[in-house]
C-alpha positions in Angstrom: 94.6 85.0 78.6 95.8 82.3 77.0 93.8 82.8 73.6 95.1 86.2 73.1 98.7 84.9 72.9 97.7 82.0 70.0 98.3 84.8 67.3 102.0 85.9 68.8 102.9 82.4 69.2 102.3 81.0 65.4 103.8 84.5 64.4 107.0 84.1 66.8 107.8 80.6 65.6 107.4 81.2 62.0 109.9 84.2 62.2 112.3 82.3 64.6 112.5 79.0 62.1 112.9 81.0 59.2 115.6 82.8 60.7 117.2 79.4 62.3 117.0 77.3 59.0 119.7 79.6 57.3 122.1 77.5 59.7 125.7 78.9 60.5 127.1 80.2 63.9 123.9 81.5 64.6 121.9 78.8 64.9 124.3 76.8 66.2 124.4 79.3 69.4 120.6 79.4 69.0 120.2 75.4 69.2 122.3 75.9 72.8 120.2 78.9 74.2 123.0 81.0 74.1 121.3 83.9 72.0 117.8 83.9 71.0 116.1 83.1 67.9 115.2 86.0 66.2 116.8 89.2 65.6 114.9 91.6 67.1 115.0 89.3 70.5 118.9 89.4 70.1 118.9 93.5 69.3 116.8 94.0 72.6 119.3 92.1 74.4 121.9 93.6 73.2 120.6 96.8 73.9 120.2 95.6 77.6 123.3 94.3 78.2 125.1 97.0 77.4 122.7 99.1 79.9 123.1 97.1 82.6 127.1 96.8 81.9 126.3 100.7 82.6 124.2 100.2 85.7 126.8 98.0 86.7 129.3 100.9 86.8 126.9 103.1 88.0 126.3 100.7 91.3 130.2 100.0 91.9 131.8 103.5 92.2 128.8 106.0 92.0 128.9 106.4 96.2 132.6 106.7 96.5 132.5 109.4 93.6 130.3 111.3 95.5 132.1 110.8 98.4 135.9 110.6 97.9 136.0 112.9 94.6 132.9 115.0 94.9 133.7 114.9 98.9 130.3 114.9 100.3 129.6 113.0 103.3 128.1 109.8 103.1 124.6 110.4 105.1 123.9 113.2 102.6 124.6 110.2 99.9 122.7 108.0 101.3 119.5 110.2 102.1 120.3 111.9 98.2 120.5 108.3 96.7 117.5 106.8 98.7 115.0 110.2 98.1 116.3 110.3 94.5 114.8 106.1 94.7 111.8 106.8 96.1 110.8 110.1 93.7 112.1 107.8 90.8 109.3 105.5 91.1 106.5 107.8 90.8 107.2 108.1 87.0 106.9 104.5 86.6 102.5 104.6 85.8 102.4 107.8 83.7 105.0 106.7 81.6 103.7 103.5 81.3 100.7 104.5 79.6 103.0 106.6 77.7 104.4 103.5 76.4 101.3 102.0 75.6 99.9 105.2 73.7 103.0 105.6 71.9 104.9 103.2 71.5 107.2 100.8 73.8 110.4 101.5 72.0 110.0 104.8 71.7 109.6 105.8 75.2 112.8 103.0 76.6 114.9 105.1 74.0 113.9 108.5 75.2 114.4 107.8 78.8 117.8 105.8 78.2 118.9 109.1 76.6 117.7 111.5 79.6 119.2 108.7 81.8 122.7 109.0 79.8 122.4 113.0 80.3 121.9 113.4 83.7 124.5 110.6 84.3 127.2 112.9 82.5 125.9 116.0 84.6 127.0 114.3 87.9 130.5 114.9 87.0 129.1 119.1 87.5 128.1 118.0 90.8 129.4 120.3 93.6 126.9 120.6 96.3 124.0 118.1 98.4 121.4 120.2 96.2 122.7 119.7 92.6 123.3 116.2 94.0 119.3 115.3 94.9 118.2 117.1 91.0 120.8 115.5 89.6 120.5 111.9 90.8 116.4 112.3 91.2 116.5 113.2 87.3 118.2 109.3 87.2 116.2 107.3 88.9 112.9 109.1 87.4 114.9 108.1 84.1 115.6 105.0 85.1 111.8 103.7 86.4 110.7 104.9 83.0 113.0 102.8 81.1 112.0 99.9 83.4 108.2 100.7 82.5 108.6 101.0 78.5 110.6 97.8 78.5 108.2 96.0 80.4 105.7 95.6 76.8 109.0 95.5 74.7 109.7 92.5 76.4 105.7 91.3 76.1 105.8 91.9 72.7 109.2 90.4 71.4 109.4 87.9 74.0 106.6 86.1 72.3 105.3 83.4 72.5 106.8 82.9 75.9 107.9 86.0 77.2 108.8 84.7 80.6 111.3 82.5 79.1 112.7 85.6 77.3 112.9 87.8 80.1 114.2 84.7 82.0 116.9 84.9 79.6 117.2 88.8 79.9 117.8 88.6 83.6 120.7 85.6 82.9 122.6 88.2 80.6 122.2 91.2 82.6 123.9 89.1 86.0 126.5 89.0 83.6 126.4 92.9 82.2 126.2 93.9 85.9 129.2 92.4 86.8 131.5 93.0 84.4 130.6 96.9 85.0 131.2 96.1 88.8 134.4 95.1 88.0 135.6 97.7 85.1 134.5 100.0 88.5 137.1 98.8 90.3 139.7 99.9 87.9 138.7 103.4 88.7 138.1 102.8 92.4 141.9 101.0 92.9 143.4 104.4 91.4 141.2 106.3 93.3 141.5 109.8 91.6 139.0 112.6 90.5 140.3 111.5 86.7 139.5 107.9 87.3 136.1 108.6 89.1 134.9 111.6 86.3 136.0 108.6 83.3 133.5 105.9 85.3 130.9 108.7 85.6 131.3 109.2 82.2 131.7 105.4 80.9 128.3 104.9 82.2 126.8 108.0 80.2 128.4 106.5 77.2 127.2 102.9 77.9 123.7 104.5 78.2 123.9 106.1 74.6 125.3 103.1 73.0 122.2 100.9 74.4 119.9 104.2 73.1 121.3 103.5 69.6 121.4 99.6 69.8 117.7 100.1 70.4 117.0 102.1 67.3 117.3 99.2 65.4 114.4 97.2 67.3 111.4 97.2 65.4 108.7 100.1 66.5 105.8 98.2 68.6 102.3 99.5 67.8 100.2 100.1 70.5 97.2 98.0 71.1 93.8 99.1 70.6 91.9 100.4 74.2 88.5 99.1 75.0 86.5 102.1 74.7 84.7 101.4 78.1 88.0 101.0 79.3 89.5 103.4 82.2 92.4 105.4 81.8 94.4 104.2 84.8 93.5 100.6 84.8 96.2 99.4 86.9 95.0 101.1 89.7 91.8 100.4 90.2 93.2 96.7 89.4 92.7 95.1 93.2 94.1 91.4 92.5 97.1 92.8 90.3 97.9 95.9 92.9 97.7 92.9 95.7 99.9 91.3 93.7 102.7 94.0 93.7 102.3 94.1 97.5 102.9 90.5 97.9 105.5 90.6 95.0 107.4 93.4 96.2 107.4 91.5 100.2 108.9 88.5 98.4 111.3 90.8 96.3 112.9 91.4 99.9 114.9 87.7 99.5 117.0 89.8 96.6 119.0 91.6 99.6 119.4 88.2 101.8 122.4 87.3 99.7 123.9 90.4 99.0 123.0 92.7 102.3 122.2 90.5 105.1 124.0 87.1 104.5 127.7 88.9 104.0 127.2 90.7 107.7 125.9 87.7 108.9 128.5 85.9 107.9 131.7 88.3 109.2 129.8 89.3 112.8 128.1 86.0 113.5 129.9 83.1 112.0 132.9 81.4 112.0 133.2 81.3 108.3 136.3 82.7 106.7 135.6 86.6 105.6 136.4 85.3 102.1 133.7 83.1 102.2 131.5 86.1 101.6 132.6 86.8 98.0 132.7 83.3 97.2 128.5 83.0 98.2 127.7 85.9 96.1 129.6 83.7 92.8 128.0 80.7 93.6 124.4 83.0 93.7 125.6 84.7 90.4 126.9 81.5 88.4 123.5 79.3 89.2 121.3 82.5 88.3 123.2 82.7 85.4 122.9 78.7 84.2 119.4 77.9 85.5 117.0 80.8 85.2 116.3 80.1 81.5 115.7 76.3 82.6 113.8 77.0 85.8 111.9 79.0 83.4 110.3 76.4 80.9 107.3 75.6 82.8 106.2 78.4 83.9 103.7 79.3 80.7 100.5 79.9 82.6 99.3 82.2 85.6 98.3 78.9 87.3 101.8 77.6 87.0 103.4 80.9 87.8 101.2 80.6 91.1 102.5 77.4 92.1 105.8 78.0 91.5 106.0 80.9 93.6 104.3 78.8 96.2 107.5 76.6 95.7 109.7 79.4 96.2 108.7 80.7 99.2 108.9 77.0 101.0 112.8 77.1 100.1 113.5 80.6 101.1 112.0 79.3 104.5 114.0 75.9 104.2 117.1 78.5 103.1 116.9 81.0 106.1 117.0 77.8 108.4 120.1 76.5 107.3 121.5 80.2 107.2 120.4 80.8 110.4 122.2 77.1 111.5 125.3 78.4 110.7 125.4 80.7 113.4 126.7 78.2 116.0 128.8 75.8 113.7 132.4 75.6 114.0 133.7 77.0 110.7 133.8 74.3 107.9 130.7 73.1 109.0 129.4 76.9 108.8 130.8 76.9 105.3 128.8 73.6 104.0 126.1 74.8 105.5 126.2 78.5 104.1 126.7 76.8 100.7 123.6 74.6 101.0 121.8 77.6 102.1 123.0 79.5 99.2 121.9 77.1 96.5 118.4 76.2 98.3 118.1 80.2 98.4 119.2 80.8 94.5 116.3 78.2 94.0 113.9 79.7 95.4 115.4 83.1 93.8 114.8 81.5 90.1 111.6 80.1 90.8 110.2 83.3 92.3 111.3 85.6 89.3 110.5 82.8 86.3 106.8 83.5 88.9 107.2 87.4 88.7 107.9 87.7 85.1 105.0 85.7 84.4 102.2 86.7 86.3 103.7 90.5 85.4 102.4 89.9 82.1 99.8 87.3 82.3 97.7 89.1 84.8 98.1 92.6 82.2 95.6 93.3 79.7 97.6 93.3 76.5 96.8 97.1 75.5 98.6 98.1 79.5 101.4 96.6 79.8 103.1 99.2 80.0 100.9 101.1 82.6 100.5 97.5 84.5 104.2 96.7 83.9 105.3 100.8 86.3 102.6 99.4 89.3 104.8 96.5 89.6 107.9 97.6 89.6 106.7 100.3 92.4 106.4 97.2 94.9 110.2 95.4 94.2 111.4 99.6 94.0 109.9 99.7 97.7 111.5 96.4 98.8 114.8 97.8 97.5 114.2 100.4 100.3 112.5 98.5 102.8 114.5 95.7 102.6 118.0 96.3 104.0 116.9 97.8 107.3 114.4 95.2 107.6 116.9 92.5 106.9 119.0 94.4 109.6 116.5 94.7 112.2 115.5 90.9 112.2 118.4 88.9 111.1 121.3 90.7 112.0 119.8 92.2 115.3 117.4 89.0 116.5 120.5 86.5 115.2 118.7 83.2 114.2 115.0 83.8 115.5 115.4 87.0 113.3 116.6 84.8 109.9 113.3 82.4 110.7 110.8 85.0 110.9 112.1 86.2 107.5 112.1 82.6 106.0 108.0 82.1 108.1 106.9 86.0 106.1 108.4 84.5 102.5 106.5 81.1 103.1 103.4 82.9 103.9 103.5 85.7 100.7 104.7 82.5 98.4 100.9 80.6 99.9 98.9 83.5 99.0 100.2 84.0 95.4 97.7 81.5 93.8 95.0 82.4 95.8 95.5 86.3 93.9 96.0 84.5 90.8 92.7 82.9 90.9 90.9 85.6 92.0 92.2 87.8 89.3 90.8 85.1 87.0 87.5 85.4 88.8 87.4 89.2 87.9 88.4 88.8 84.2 85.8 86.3 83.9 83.3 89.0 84.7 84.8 91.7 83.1 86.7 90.4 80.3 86.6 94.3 78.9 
């Protein structure tokens, strides 16, 4: 594993301190980690950001268009949106090995495109049928894009792609939110004009990040073993064991923004303002620590530990949570706030963990096909995880929270234990 990235990583710092000697503005913001250090890194973002600004849109005002301009009622929404999820992810394998056969960049731009098209046909939408084809053509678009930029980020990323995507998921907190908010223009004027121009916006923002992309270099695919299978990443046991146990832990991602906001209005007596106020301090130490939390995480045995780390604080995290059930209501605040911040811990170390071992437990000529499996397990925790969430911590109060907090422990302990045994089987089959 580690041998195979010696080439990328004397390759990757040449390129990044020729481009960072010219000086200027440039390397001035590079110097601070505020962009990175090479061009095609800063294009990718680029491209990214502007997506997510997109998905950002997409997630603020897509349910109330459907609903309040469109006027269908929100349980065909929600079983059209939650379908439309689950079909999505099935492309995320076979388009994965796309990307690997034909090219990374190639593939994120095609789907981008498709995902930009279907977007703009919503605004056609008239009935729950034309609803599911439309919004199942999305999310099938969508877990593509997810699967070619898994080895775009591999490749440029190097020599520490973790780090990189660390970065990635930084600016896109960012992107996302300030699409959230343009949504709200639309959603405070509340017309069919105003919804049909949001629809649209995010069509638009998906063909801008299509063309930003052009302009990353082409990635050429890497050679296949010719014993090798075609489907690797299934017949994979540590790595597919590792999307389970990724995609349990991948549950903590709807404690802050599903869960701990209910919790808070129906259970404590925090102020109802408090629960915007959680979600910004979430967003803001994501946004300033995930790069940093990142830095030593290099190796699948660090990766390991760290998730190990992260599921002792999203244990310690669902405690204090769970405290704040009977506090008066400062109290509940400080100790919502200490909970938050032991939570967002745990958040960065589990995805500086995930991005990692994502890669590091690939072989370099699959990423793409390896990167689809994985994002199967967080696409099923997505859908798993709210009524879960609900069940146990909004239904069982505080025992509920700790049972959540005791499951993340257990899934963090067990990460090494796949990471070594994945070693074990690349020692015998290095092919």
């Amino acid at each position: 594993m580690d041998t195979s990235r010696q080439p990328e990583h004397s390759e990757g710092a040449e390129t990044a301190a020729a481009e960072v000697r010219g000086g200027g503005p440039a390397a001035w913001l590079v110097a601070r980690g505020l962009i990175p250090e090479t061009s095609p890194k800063r294009v990718f973002a680029a491209a990214t950001f502007v997506n997510q600004i997109g998905k950002g849109l997409f997630i603020a005002g897509a349910a109330l268009f459907f609903t309040r301009s469109v006027g269908l009622p929100v349980s065909q929404v929600g079983l059209a949106l939650g379908a439309a999820a689950l079909i999505g992810l099935a492309a995320g394998i076979p388009v994965g090995r796309l990307a690997d056969r034909r090219g990374p960049r190639e593939v994120f731009r095609l789907a981008v495109v498709v995902q930009a098209l279907a977007v703009a046909g919503l605004v056609f939408v008239q009935s729950f049928i034309s609803l599911v084809a439309c919004v199942c053509v999305v999310e099938l678009a969508t877990s593509a894009g997810t699967a070619a930029r898994g080895p775009l980020t591999r490749t440029l990323g190097a020599p520490n792609p973790t780090r990189y995507r660390s970065y990635l998921r930084a600016l896109n907190n960012i992107a996302v939110g300030c699409g959230a908010l343009a949504a709200g223009v639309a959603v405070q004027v509340d017309t069919r004009t105003a919804y049909v121009s949001l629809i649209l916006g995010t069509a638009v923002m998906f063909l801008l990040s299509a063309a930003v992309a052009s302009r990353i270099p082409s990635v050429a695919p890497k050679p296949v073993p010719p014993e090798g299978s075609r489907w690797p990443a299934l017949k994979d046991k540590p790595y597919v064991t590792l999307t389970a146990l990724d995609g349990i832990m991948t549950i903590q991602n709807q404690v802050l923004i599903f869960a701990l906001p209910l919790w808070i209005i129906g259970h404590t007596d925090a102020p109802r303002w408090f629960v915007g106020a959680s979600v910004a301090v979430n967003t803001a130490l994501v946004v300033c620590l995930q790069v940093r939390v990142s830095r030593g995480v290099v190796s699948n045995a660090s990766a390991g530990r760290v998730a190990r780390r992260a599921g002792v604080a999203f244990l310690l995290a669902t405690a204090l949570i769970a405290a704040a059930g009977g506090a008066p209501g400062w109290v509940a605040v400080v100790v919502i706030v200490l909970g938050v911040v032991v939570h967002t811990m745990g958040e960065l170390w589990h995805a500086a963990a995930s991005f990692e071992l994502s890669f590091g437990l690939a072989p370099e000529h699959a990423q793409g096909q390896y990167s689809g499996l994985f994002a199967i397990g967080q696409g099923l925790s997505n859908a798993v995880g709210p009524p879960l969430l609900g069940v146990l911590c909004l239904g069982w109060g505080e025992p509920g929270w700790l049972v959540v907090g005791a499951l993340l422990l257990v899934v963090g302990q067990f990460v090494p234990l796949v990471v070594r045994w994945s070693d074990r089987m690349r020692v015998h089959s290095p092919g």
